[in-house]
N, C-alpha and C positions, 0 to 999 in steps of 0.2 A: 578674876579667876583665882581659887586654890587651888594649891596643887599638894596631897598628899601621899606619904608609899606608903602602901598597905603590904606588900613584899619584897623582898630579896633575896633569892636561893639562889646559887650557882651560876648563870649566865641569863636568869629568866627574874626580870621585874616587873613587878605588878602597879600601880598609881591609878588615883582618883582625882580626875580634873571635875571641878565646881564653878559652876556660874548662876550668878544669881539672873531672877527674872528681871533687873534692869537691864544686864550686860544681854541675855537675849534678845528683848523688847529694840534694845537699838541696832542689832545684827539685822532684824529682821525690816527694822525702819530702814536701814542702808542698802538689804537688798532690792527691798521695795524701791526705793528712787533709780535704783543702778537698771533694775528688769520693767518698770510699768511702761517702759514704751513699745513690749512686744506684746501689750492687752487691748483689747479692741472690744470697749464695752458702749452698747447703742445709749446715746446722746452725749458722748463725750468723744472728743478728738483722743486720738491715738497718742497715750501719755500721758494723759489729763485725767484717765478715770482714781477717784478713791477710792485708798488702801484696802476700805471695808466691804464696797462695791466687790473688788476684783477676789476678796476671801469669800463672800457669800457666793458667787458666781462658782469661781475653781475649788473651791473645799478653804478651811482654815490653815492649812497648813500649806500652802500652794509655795509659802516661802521658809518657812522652815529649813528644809537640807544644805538651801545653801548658805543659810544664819549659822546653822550649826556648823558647817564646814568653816565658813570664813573664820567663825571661832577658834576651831579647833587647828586650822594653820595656823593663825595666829599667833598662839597660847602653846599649841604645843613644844618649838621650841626653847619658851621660854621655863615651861616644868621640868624639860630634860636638864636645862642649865640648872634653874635654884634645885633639883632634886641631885643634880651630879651623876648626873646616869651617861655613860657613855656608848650609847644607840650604837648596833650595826644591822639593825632588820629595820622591814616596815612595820609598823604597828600592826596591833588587833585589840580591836574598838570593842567597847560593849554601852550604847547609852541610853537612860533612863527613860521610862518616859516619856513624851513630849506632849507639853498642853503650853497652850497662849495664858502669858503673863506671871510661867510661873519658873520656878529657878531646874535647873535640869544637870546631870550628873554624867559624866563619859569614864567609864574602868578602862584601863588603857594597860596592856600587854606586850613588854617587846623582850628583843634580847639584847645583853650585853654582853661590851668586851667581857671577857675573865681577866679576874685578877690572881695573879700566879706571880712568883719570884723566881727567877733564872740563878744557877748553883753550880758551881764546878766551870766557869768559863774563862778561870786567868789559870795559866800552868799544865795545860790541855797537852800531853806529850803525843808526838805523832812522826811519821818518819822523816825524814829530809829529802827531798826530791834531786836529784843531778839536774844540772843546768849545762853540761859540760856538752862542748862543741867538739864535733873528731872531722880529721883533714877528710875524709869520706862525706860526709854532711856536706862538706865545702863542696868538694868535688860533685854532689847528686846535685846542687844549687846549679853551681856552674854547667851541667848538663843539663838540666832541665832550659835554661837560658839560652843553651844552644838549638836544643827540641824545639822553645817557641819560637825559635829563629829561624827551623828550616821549612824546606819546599818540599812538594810537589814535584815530582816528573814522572813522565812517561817511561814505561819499562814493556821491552820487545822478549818478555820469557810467560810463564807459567807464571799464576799467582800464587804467592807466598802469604802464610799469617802474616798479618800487619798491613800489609798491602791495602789500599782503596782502589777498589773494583767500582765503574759504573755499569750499571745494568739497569733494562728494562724487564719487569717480572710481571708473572700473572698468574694467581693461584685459584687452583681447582678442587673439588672434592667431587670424586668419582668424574662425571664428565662436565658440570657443572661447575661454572664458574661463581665465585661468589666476590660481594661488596667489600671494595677496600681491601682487595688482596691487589690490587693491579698497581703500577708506577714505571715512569720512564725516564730512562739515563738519573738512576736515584742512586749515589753515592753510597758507599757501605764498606768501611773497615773492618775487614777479616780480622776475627779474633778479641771484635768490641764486645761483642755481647749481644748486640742493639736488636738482631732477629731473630726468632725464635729458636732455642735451640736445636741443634743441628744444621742449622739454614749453613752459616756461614761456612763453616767446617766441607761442607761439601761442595766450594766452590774452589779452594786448594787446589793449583795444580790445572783450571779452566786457562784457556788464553782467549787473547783480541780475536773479537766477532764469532767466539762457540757460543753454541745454544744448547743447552745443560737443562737436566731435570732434575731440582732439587727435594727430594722427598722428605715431608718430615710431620710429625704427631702431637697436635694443639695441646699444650699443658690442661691436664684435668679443670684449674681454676682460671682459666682464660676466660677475659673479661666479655666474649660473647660466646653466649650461651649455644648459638645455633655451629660455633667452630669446635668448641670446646672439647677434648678427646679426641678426636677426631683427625683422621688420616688425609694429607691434603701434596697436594702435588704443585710446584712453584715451576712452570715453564721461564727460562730462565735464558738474556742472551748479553755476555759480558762485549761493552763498547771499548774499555779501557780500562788497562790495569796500573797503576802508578804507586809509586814507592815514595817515603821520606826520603829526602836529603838531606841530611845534617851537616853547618858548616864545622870545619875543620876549627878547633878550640887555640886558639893561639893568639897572640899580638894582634895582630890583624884584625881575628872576631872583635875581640875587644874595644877594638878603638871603634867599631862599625857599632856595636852595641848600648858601648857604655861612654862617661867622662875620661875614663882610664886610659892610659895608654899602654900598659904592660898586663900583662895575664897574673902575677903577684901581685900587682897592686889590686885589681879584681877581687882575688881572693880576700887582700885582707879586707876590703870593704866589706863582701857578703859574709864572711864570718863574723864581723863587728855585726851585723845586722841579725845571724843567727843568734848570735850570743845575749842578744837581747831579748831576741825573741822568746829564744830558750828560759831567760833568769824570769820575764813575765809570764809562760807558762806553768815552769815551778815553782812561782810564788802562787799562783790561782790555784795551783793542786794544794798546796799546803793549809791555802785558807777552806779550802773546801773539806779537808781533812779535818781540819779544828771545828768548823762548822759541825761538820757529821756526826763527831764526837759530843757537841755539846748539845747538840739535838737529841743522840742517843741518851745522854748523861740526863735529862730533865724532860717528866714525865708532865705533859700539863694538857688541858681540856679545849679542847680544838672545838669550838662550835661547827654545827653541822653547814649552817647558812652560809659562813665563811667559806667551807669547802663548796659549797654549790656554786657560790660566787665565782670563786677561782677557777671552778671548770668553768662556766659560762667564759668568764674571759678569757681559755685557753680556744675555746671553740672558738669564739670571735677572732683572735690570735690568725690558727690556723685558717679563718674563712677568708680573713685578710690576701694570706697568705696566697690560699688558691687561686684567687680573683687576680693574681698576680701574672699567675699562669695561665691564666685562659679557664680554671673550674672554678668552681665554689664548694661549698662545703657537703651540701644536701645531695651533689652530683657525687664526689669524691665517699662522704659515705655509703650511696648503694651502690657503687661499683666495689666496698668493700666489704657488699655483702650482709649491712648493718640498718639499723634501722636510729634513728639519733639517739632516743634512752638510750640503747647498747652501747653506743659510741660513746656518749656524756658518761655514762658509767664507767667503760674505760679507762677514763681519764680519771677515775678520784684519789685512787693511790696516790698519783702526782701531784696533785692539785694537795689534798691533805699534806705531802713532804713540804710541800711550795710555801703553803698555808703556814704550818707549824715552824719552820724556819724563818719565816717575815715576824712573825710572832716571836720568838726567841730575843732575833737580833735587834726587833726593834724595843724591847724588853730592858736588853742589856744597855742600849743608848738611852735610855731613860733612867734605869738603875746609875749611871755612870754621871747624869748629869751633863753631857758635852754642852757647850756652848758653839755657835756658830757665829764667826763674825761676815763684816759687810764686804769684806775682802774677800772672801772663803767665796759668799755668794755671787761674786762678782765675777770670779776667776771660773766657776763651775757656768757661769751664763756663756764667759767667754768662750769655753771647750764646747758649747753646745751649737755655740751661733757657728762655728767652726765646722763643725757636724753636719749642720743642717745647711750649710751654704747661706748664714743672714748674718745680718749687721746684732750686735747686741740688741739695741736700741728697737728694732724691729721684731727679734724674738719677744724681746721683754712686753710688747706690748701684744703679741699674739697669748703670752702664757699669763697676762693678766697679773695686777697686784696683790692681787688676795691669792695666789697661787703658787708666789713664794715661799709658801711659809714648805709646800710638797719641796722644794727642791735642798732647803734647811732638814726637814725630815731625810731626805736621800743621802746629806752630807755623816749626818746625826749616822745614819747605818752603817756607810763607810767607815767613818772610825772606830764606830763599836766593833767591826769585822777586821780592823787594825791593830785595834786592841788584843782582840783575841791570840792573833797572827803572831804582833812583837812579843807578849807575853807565853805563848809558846814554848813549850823545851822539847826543841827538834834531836831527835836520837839519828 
C-alpha cells in the first residue's frame, strides 16, 4: 500500500491509499478460504466448491467489499501514522474502480485535530477568593447537626408551617374525580413546596381528624395535559400533625453525636473541617477564573464534530443519570416539551465551552512538556481504587494496560491547570 496527501487545509485532509493488484488478488484469495463454506454449489460439498465456480455462479465480484474492506482496516491505520495525521472523525471513502486483477485506488477524507498555539496563560491576573470561616458558619454546622439529629412528635394544636401533617387526599375537578390525585396517610411538610402551589398553605391552622377542602389551580405547564390550568378541589382529612424536635446543643448533644466531649471541642473540629473546605473551594474558583481568562484570551478553531461529540456524551451523561432515578432520557425530554434535536441543540453552547477548554488545557500540557512519572501514576490508581471501593491491582486490571497512558494524559491536565493557578497574580 501507498499512502500519499494530496491536501491539508485547516482541520480537513485529503490522501490517497494505493494497492496494487497483487495486494488485492490475495485480499480476495483470503476472503475466499475465510467465506466458501457458506456456498453450496451442486457436486461439491459445502466448502469445496472453486473460487471460479462460485465467481461465475454469484457475479465476479461476490468477494470484492470484503477484500477491499480488510484492506482498508488494515492500511488505514497504518497511512494515518506514516502521513502524521491525527484523526478525530470517521472517514469518507471515495474508491476507484474495481476490476479483477487489477491495482485499485481509495481518496480517503477526514478531519483533524487543529493545530493552534495557546498565548497569555502564565501571569493570568484574576481576583482572590476569601476562604475565611466566621463563628456563624460554625454555629449553622453545629445546627444543622442538631436538625439531623432531631425527632418527630406528636403535637395536640393547629398546624403550623414546618409542621408534617399526615393526610389522606382526593382530588376532583368539577365533580369528577381524576387519576393520581388520591393517597392515604401520605406525609407532607407545610411550607416544603412539595405540592402544588397553594395546596400547603391552606392546610395552616387544620387540626387531628378535620376534613378540609383544599382549592387550588394546576400551573399552565403541568406535566398533564388533561390537569393543566385547570381548577381542582383536594378533599382533604388531616390524621396527625407533628412538629421537629430539636435536641438541646450542649455537652451532652455532643458526647451522644460525636467523639467529643465538650461543645468547644466540636466546634473546633467543624471549623478545622470548614476551613478546608472553604481553602478547596476558593482554590477551584480561582482556577476556574484563570481558566475563563485564558479561554477568553485565545481564539482558536473548534471543530464542529468535536462539539457533536461532546453533546452526544453529555446526552449519554444525563441518560445515565436518569436511569438512576427511575426515567431516561427520551421520557425526561418530552415531558419537557422537546423533541431530541432541540434538546442536543441545547446543549452546544456547553458542549463548544467543555470542548474548547479541554482543547486549551490540554494544549498548554503539551506546550509545557510535563513529564509523568511511575509514582505520579501509581498514587492517582491509588485515590481511584479508593473511590471506587477496589484494590489497585483489580482496578488496574479492569482499566487495561494500554489505558494508562488516559490517566498520564489526566495528570498532564492537572498540572497544566497548576501551572496556570501558581503562576497567577491574584489581586
Amino acid at each position: 500500500m501507498k499512502a500519499t496527501l494530496i491536501s491539508k487545509e485547516n482541520t480537513e485532509a485529503k490522501f490517497k491509499m494505493e494497492f496494487t493488484a497483487e495486494e488485492f488478488e490475495k485480499a480476495i484469495v483470503k476472503v475466499y478460504q475465510r467465506e466458501k463454506g457458506k456456498f453450496e454449489i451442486d457436486g461439491f460439498r459445502k466448502g469445496k466448491a472453486p473460487r471460479g465456480l462460485i465467481e461465475k455462479r454469484y457475479g465476479e465480484g461476490i468477494f470484492f467489499e470484503d477484500a477491499i474492506n480488510d484492506l482498508f482496516n488494515l492500511n488505514y491505520p497504518l497511512a494515518i501514522d506514516e502521513l502524521d495525521l491525527d484523526i478525530i472523525d470517521y472517514p469518507r471513502t471515495e474508491f476507484s474502480q474495481l476490476k479483477k486483477s487489477e491495482p485499485f485506488d481509495v481518496t480517503v477524507t477526514v478531519t483533524c485535530y487543529p493545530e493552534f498555539e495557546i498565548k497569555d496563560y502564565k501571569g493570568v491576573e484574576i481576583e482572590t477568593v476569601s476562604s475565611e470561616v466566621t463563628d456563624e458558619d460554625v454555629d449553622k454546622e453545629i445546627e444543622n447537626l442538631a436538625a439531623r439529629n432531631s425527632r418527630m412528635v406528636e403535637v395536640d394544636r393547629p398546624a403550623q408551617d414546618g409542621d408534617t401533617v399526615l393526610i389522606d387526599y382526593a382530588g376532583f375537578v368539577g365533580d369528577e374525580q381524576f387519576e393520581g390525585g388520591t393517597a392515604e396517610r401520605q406525609p407532607l411538610k407545610l411550607g416544603s413546596g412539595t405540592f402544588i402551589p397553594g395546596f400547603e398553605e391552606q392546610l395552616v391552622g387544620a387540626v387531628k381528624d378535620e376534613e378540609r377542602d383544599v382549592k387550588v389551580t394546576f400551573p399552565e405547564e403541568y406535566h398533564s395535559e388533561e390537569l393543566a390550568g385547570k381548577e381542582a378541589v383536594f378533599k382533604c382529612k388531616v390524621h396527625e400533625i407533628k412538629e421537629t424536635e430539636k435536641p438541646e446543643i450542649d455537652d451532652d448533644f455532643v458526647k451522644d453525636v460525636s467523639e467529643f466531649d465538650t461543645l468547644d471541642e466540636l466546634k473546633a473540629s467543624k471549623r478545622e473541617e470548614l476551613e478546608k473546605a472553604a481553602a478547596v473551594r476558593a482554590e477551584n474558583s480561582m482556577k476556574n477564573s484563570v481558566i475563563e481568562k485564558v479561554f477568553e484570551a485565545n481564539d482558536i478553531e473548534v471543530p464542529d464534530v468535536m462539539v457533536q461529540q461532546e453533546v452526544e456524551s453529555m446526552m449519554n451523561e444525563y441518560d445515565q443519570q436518569l436511569r438512576a432515578q427511575g426515567m431516561d432520557l427520551q421520557t425526561y425530554i418530552k415531558y419537557m416539551g422537546q423533541d431530541p434535536a432541540e434538546f442536543a441543540e441545547s446543549l452546544k453552547d456547553e458542549a463548544f465551552k467543555k470542548t474548547k477548554t479541554r482543547m486549551i488545557v490540554s494544549k498548554i500540557a503539551d506546550q509545557e512538556d510535563f513529564e509523568v512519572t511511575e509514582e505520579e501514576v501509581k498514587t492517582e490508581l491509588e485515590n481511584m481504587a479508593k473511590q471506587y471501593g477496589l484494590d489497585v491491582e483489580k482496578l488496574t486490571e479492569i482499566i487495561g494496560a494500554d489505558n494508562i497512558g488516559a490517566i498520564e494524559g489526566d495528570i498532564k491536565i492537572r498540572k497544566a491547570v497548576d501551572l496556570m493557578y501558581e503562576t497567577a497574580v491574584k489581586k
